[in-house]
MITILUM-805320 format. One record per residue (C-alpha): residue number from 0; residue in three letters; x, y, z. Coordinates in pm, 1 decimal. Each point is the difference from the previous one (the first is absolute). Last residue first. Layout:
// MITILUM-805320
{r NUM, Ala, {X, Y, Z}} ...
END
This chain:
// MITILUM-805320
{r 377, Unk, {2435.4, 1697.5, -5253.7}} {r 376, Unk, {334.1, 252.3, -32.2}} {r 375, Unk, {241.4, -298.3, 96.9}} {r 374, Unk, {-126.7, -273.1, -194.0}} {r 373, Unk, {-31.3, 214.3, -348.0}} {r 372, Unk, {281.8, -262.4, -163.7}} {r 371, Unk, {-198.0, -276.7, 187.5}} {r 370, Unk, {-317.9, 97.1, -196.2}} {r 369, Unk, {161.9, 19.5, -337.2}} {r 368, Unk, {160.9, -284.4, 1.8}} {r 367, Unk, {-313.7, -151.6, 138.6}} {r 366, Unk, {-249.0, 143.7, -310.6}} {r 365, Unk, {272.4, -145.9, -220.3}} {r 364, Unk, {35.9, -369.2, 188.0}} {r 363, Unk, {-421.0, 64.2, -57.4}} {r 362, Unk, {25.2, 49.1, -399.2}} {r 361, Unk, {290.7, -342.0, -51.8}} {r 360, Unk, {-323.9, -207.0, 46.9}} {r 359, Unk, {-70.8, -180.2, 319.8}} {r 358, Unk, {203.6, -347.7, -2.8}} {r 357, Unk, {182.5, 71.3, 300.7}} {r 356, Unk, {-299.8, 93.2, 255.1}} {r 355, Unk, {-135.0, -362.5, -101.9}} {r 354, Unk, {284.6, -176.4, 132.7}} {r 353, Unk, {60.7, 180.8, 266.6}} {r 352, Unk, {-391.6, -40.9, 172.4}} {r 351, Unk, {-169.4, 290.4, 118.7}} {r 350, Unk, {-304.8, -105.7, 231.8}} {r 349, Unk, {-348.3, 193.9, -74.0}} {r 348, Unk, {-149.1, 120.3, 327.2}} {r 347, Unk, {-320.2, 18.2, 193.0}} {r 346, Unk, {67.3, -270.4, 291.6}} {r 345, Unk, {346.9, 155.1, 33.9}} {r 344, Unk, {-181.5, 253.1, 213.0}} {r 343, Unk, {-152.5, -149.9, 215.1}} {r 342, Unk, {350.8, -190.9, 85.0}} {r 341, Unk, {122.8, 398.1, 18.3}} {r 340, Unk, {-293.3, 72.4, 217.6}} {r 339, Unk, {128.9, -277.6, 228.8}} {r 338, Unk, {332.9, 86.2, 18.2}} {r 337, Unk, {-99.2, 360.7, 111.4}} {r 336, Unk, {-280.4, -131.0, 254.9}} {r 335, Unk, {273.1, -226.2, 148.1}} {r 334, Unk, {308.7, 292.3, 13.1}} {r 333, Unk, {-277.7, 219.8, 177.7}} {r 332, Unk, {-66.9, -267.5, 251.6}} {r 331, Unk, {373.9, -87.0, 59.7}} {r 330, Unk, {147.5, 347.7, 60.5}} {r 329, Unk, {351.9, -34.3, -124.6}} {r 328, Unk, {-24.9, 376.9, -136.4}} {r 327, Unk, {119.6, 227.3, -294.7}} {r 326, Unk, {-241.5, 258.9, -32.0}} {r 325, Unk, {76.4, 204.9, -337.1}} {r 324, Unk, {45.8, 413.2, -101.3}} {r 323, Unk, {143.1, 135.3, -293.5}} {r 322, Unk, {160.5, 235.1, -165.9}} {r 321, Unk, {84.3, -6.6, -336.5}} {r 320, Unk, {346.3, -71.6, -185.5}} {r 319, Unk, {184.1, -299.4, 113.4}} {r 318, Unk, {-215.3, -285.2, 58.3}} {r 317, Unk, {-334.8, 140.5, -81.9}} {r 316, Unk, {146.4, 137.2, -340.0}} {r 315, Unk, {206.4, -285.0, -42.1}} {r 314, Unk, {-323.6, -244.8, 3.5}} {r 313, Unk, {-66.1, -298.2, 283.8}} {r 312, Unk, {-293.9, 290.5, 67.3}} {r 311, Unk, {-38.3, 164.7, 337.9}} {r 310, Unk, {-294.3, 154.9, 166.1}} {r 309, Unk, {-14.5, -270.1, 306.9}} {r 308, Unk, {-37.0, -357.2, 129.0}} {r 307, Unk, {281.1, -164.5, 97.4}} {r 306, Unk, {1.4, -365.1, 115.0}} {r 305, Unk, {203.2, -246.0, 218.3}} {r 304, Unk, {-119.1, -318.7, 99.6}} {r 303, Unk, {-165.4, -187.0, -221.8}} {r 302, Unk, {351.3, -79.5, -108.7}} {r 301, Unk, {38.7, 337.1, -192.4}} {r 300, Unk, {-289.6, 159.8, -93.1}} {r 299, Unk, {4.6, 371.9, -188.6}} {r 298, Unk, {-298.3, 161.0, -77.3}} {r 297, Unk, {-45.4, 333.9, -233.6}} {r 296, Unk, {-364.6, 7.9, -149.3}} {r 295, Unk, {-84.5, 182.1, -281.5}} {r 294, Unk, {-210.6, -324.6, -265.2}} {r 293, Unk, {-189.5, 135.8, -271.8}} {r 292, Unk, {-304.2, -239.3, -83.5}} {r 291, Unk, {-72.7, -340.6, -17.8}} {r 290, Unk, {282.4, -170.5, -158.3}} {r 289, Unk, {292.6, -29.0, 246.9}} {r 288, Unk, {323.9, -102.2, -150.4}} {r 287, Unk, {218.7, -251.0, 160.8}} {r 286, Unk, {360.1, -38.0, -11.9}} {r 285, Unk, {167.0, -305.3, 133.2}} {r 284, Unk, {371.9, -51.1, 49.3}} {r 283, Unk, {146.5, -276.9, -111.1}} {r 282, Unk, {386.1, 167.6, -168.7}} {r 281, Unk, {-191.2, -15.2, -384.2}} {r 280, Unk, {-272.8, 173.5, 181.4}} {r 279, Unk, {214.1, 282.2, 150.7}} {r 278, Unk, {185.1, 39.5, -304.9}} {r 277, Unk, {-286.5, 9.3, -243.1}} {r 276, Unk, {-209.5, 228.9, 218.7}} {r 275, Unk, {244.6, 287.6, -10.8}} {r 274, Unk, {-92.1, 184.9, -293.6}} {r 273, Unk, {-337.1, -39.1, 82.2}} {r 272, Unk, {34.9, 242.1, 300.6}} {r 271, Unk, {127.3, 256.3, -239.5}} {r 270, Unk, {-333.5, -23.0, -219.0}} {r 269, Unk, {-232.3, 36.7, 263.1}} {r 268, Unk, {158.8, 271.8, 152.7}} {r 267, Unk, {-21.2, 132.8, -365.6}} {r 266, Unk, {-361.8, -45.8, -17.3}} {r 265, Unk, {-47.5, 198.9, 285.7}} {r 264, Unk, {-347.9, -101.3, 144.5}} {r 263, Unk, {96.1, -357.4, -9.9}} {r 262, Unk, {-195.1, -243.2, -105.8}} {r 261, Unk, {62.8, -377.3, 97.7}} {r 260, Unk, {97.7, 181.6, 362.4}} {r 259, Unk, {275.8, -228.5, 138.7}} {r 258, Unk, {68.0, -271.0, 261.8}} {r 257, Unk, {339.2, -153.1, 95.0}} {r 256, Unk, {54.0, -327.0, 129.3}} {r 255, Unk, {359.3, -118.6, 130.3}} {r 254, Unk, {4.2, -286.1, 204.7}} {r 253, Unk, {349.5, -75.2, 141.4}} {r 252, Unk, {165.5, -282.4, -102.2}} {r 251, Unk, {421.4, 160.3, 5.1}} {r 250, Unk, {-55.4, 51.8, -394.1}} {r 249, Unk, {-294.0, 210.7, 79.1}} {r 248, Unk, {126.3, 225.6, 268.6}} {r 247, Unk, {253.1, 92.3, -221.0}} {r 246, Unk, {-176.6, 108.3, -302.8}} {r 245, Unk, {-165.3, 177.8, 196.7}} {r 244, Unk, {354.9, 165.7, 145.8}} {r 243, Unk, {91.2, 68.3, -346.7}} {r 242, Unk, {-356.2, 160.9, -152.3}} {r 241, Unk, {58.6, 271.7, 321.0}} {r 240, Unk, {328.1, 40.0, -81.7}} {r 239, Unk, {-58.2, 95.9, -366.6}} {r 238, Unk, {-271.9, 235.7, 64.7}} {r 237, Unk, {-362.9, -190.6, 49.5}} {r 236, Unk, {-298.2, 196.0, -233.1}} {r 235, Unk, {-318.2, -141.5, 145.5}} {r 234, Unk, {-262.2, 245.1, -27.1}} {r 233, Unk, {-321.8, -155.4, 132.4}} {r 232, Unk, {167.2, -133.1, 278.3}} {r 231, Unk, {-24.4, -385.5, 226.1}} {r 230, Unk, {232.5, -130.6, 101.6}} {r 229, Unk, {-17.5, -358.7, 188.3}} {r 228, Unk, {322.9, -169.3, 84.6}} {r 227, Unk, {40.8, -343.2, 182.8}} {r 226, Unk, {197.7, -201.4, 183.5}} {r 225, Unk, {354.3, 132.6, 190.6}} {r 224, Unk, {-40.1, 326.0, -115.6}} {r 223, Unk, {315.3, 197.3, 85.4}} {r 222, Unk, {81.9, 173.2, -274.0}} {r 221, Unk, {-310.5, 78.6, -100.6}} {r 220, Unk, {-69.1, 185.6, 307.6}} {r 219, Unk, {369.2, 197.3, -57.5}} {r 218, Unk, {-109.2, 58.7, -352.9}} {r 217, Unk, {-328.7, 164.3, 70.2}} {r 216, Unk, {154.9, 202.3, 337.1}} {r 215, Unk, {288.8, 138.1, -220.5}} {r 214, Unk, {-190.2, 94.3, -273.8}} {r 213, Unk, {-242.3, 229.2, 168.8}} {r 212, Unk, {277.0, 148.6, 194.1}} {r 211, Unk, {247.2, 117.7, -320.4}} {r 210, Unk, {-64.9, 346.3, 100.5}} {r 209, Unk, {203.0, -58.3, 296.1}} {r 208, Unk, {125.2, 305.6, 182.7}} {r 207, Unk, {-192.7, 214.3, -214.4}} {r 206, Unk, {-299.5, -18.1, 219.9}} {r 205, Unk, {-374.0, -61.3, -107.5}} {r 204, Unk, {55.6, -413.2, -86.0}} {r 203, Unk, {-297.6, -98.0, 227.6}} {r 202, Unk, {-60.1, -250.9, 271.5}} {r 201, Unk, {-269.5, -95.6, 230.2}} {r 200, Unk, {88.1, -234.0, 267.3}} {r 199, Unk, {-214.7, -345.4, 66.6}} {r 198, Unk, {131.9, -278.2, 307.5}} {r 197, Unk, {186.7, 301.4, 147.3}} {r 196, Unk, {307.3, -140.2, 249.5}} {r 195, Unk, {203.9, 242.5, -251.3}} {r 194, Unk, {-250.7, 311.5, 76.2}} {r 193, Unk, {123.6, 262.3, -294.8}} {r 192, Unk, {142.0, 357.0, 106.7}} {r 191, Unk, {-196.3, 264.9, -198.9}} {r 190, Unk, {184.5, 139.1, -326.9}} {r 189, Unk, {292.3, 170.3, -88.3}} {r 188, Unk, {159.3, 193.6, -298.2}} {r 187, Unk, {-289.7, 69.6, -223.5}} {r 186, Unk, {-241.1, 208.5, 210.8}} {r 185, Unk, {-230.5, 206.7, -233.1}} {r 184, Unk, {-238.4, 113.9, 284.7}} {r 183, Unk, {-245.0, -218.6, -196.4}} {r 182, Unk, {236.0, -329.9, 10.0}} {r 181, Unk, {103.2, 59.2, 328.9}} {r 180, Unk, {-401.3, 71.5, 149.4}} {r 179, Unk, {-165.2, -316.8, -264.1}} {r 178, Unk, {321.0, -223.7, 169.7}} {r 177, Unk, {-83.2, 117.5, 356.6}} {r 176, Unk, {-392.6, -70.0, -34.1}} {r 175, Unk, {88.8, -350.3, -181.9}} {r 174, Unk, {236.0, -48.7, 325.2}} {r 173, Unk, {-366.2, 57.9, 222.6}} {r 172, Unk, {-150.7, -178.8, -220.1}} {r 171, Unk, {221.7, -338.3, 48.3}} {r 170, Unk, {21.4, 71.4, 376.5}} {r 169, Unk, {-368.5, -44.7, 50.2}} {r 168, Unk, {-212.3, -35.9, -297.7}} {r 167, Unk, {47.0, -197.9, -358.8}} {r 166, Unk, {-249.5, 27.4, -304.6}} {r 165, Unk, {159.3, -193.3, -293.8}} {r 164, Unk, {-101.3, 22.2, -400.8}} {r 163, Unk, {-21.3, -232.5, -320.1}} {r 162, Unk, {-76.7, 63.7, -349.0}} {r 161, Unk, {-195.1, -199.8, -238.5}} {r 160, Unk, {-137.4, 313.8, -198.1}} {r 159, Unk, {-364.7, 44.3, -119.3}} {r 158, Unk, {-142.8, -213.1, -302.0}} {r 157, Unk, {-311.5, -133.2, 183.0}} {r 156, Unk, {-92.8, 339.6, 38.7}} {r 155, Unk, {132.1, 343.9, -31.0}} {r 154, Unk, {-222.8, 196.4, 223.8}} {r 153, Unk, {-95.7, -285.4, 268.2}} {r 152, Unk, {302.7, -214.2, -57.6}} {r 151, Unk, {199.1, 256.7, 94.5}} {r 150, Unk, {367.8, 38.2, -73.4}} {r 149, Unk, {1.2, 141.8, -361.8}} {r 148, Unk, {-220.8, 276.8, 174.5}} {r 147, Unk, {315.5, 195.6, 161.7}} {r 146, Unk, {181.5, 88.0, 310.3}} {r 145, Unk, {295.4, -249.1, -70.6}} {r 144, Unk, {1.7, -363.6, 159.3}} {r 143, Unk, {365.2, -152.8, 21.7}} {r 142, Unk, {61.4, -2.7, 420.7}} {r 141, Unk, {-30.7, 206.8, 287.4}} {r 140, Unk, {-293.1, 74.7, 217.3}} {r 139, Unk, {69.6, 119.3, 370.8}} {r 138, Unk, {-172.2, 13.3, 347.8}} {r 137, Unk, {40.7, 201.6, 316.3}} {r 136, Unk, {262.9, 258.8, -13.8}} {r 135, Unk, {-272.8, 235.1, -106.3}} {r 134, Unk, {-131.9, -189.3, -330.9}} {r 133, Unk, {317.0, -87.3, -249.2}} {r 132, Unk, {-80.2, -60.3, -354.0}} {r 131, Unk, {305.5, -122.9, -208.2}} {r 130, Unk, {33.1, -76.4, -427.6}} {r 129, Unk, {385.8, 55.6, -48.3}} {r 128, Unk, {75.3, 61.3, -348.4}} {r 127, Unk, {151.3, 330.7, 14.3}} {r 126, Unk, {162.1, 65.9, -304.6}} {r 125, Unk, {423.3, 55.3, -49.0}} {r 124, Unk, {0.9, 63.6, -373.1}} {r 123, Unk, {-90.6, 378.3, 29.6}} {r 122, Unk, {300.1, 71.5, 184.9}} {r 121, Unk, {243.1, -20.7, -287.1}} {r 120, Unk, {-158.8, 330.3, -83.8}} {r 119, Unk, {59.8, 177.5, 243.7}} {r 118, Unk, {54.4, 338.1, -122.2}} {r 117, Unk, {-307.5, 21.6, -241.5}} {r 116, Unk, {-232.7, -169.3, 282.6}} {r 115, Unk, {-208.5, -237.1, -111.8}} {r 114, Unk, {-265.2, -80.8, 377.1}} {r 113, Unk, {199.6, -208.5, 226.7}} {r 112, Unk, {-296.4, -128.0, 215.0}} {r 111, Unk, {-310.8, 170.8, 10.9}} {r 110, Unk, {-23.9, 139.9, 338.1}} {r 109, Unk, {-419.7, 59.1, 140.3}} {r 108, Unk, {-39.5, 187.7, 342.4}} {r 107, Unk, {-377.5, -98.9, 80.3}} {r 106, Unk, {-157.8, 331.2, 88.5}} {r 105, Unk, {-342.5, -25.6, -127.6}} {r 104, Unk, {52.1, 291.8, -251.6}} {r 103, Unk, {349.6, -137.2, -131.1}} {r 102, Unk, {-160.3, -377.0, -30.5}} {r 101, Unk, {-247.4, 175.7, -208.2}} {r 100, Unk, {194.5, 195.5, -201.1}} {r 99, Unk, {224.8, -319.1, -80.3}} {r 98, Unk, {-232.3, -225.3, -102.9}} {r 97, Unk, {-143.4, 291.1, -237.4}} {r 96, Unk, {370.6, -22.4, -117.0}} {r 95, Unk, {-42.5, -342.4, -129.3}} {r 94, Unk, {187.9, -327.6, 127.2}} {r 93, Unk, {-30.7, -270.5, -277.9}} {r 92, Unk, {150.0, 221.5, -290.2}} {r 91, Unk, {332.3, -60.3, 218.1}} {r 90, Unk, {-14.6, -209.7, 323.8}} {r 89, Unk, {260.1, -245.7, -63.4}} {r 88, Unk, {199.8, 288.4, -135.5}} {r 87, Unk, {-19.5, 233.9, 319.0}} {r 86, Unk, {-22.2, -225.6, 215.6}} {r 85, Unk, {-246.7, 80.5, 253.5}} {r 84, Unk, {48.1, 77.9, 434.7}} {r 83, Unk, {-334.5, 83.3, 176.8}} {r 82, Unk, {23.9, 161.5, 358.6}} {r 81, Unk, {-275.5, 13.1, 193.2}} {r 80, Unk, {-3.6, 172.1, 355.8}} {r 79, Unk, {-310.5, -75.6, 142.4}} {r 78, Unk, {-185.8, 355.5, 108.9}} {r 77, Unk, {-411.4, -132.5, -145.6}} {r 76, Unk, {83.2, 151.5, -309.4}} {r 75, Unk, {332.7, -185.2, -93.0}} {r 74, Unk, {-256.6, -315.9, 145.1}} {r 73, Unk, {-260.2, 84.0, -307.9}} {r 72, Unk, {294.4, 78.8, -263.4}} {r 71, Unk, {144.6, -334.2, 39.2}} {r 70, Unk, {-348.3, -183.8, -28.1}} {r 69, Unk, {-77.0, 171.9, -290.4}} {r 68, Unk, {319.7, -73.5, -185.0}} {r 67, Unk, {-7.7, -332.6, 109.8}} {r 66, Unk, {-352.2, -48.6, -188.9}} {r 65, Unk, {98.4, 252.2, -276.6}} {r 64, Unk, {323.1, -265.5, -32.3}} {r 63, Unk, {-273.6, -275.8, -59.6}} {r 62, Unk, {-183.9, 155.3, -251.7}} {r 61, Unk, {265.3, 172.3, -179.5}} {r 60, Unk, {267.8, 272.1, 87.9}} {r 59, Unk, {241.3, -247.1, -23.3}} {r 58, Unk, {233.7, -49.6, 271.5}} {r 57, Unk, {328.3, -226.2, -123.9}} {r 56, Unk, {339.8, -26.7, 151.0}} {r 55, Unk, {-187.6, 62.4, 334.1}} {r 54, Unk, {74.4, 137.5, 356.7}} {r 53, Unk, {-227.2, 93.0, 288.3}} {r 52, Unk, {73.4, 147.0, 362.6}} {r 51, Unk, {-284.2, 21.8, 175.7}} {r 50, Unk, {31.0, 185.0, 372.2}} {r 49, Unk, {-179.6, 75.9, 322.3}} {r 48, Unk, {-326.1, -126.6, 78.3}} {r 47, Unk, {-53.4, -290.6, -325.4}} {r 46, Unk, {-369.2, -189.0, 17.0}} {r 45, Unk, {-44.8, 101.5, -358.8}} {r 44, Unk, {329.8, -68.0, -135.3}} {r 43, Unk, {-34.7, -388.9, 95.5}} {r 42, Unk, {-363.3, -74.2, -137.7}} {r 41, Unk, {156.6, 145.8, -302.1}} {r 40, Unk, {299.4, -214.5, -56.6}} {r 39, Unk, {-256.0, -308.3, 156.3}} {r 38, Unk, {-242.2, 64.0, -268.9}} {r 37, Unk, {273.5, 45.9, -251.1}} {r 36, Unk, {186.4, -326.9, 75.1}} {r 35, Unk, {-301.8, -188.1, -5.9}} {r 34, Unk, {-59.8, 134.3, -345.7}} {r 33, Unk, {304.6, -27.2, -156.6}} {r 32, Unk, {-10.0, -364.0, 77.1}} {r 31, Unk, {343.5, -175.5, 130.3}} {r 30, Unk, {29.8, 114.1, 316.7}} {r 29, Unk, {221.4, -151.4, 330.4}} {r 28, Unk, {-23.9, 96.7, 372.5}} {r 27, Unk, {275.0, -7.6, 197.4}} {r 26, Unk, {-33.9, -132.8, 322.5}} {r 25, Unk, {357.9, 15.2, 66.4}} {r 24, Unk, {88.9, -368.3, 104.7}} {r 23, Unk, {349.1, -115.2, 32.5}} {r 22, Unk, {364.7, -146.1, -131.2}} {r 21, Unk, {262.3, 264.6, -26.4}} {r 20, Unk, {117.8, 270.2, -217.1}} {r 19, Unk, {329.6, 115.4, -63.9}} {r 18, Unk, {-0.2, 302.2, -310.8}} {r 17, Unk, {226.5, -28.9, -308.1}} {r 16, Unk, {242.4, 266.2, -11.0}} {r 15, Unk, {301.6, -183.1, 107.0}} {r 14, Unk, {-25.4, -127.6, -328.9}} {r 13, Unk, {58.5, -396.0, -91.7}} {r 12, Unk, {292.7, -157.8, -242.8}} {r 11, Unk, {-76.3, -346.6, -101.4}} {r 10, Unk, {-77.5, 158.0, -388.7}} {r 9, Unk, {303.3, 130.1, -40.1}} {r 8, Unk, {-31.4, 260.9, -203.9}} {r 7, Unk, {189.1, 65.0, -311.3}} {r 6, Unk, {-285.9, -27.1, -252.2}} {r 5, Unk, {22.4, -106.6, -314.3}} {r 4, Unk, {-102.6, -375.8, 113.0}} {r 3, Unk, {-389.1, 130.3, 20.7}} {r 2, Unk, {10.1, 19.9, -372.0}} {r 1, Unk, {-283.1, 205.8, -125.5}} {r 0, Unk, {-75.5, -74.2, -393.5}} 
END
């Protein structure tokens, strides 16, 4: 089983990568119904002039992808310039050369990321998980919903996604326009200068110089919580330094509540993460499994004061492999609707209790062997 004391890390240490942010109000506007999020996705690329710049992990060619699809193709026609950025795996069997043809014939300029290449090989295990929607400068979407039904309750009903998504204007989408531009020019080195007096500052891990970013900002947060921690992931897969400076937090009284999918879509995800529980509960902190339905949102809360809200999983491929895209921000409205969708949350859970979890038969420790050995390909 994991042993966060393996690692070597000091676990008081902070990056230099970690963004500054201070206290303020952003207006930023939170989702967490597919459908809402949609409508105002689409209401957004239909009043666009100059310039959509779109991004997803996931676009299905199904019912609700046609619907983007459409809407894409209609302002490519009408002399917006529309670019659409897929990953290449995320999409696969989802995003059908028909799709293509008729992005191709509208004009949209469509880049599926890291396609297999025979000589890169080694490439094909970076993905682009970033999910980003950028309207002329004006207005941008970024968060864990993919371009697919399993997020609307009106095509795949009561069973659709718990996910949760951001809109942001101003200076926030105008650095979301820069980020989409560096990352689809293929800009790894540098990226657009970040506003330290900024109470909210997109971040993503695109350039080489620290790769490790993701991780840095989760575990310099946690270092420094003071009261309470609220994480919530559907893959939850912490590297050794990560399960260290939880551990941490909780022997110094911090609250440390952490809120999983009860079904995971990757039944290995859901596998490593159990191979963790025991040590987390056994140190008094609580894991929580939610029951309705698949849950995909990413949200951090530290203190109630300090959030993130993004594409990434507390997984190694999210931490160190893929790349992603989150809003870290001090913003005190957002950082109140997100803790109080999480207490909403936790209203529809089953508790996980350590001295139940140990007296499961000897078949699940297997299935989490297993799981943890596969942690870093999940």
């Amino acid at each position: 089983m994991p042993d966060p004391n393996q690692s070597g890390l000091d676990s008081e240490e902070t990056c230099s990568c970690s963004p500054h942010t201070s206290s303020g109000d952003d207006s930023i506007k939170t989702f967490f119904e597919g459908d809402a999020l949609f409508d105002a996705m689409l209401d957004a690329i239909a009043t666009a002039k100059h310039a959509i710049r779109m991004e997803s992990y996931i676009f299905a060619d199904d019912e609700t992808g046609q619907k983007f699809a459409q809407a894409l193709c209609k302002q490519a026609q009408a002399g917006v310039k529309v670019r659409l950025l897929v990953d290449a795996v995320g999409s696969l069997f989802q995003f059908y050369r028909s799709l293509d043809d008729m992005f191709k014939q509208a004009g949209v300029v469509v880049h599926h990321f890291h396609r297999w290449q025979w000589r890169k090989p080694l490439r094909y295990n970076r993905r682009d998980h970033r999910k980003l929607l950028v309207i002329d400068h004006q207005v941008a979407f970024l968060g864990g919903f993919n371009i697919h039904r399993e997020s609307s309750l009106r095509i795949f009903g009561v069973q659709r996604w718990r996910d949760t998504h951001v809109s942001v204007g101003g200076q926030l989408a105008e650095q979301a326009a820069e980020l989409f531009d560096f990352f689809w020019l293929g800009h790894r080195k540098k990226l657009p200068k970040e506003d330290p007096d900024a109470s909210s500052v997109l971040v993503t891990n695109q350039t080489r110089s620290c790769r490790r970013r993701m991780s840095c900002i989760y575990n310099d947060a946690l270092n420094n919580a003071q009261h309470s921690i609220c994480l919530t992931t559907p893959y939850f897969v912490p590297d050794h330094r990560t399960q260290k400076v939880l551990l941490s937090a909780v022997r110094r009284g911090v609250s440390v509540r952490i809120l999983l999918p009860q079904r995971s879509d990757v039944r290995l995800a859901g596998w490593a993460a159990n191979a963790v529980y025991a040590r987390l509960l056994d140190a008094g902190i609580r894991i929580f499994e939610y029951k309705p339905r698949m849950l995909h949102a990413k949200v951090v809360i530290v203190d109630g004061s300090w959030a993130t809200v993004g594409t990434a999983n507390m997984d190694y491929r999210s931490l160190f492999l893929n790349y992603e895209i989150i809003l870290v921000s001090r913003d005190a409205t957002l950082n109140m609707q997100l803790q109080k969708q999480f207490e909403t949350d936790l209203e529809e859970v089953t508790e996980i209790h350590a001295r139940r979890w140990r007296q499961r038969p000897w078949v699940y420790h297997l299935a989490e062997l297993i799981g943890w050995s596969a942690r870093r390909w999940l």
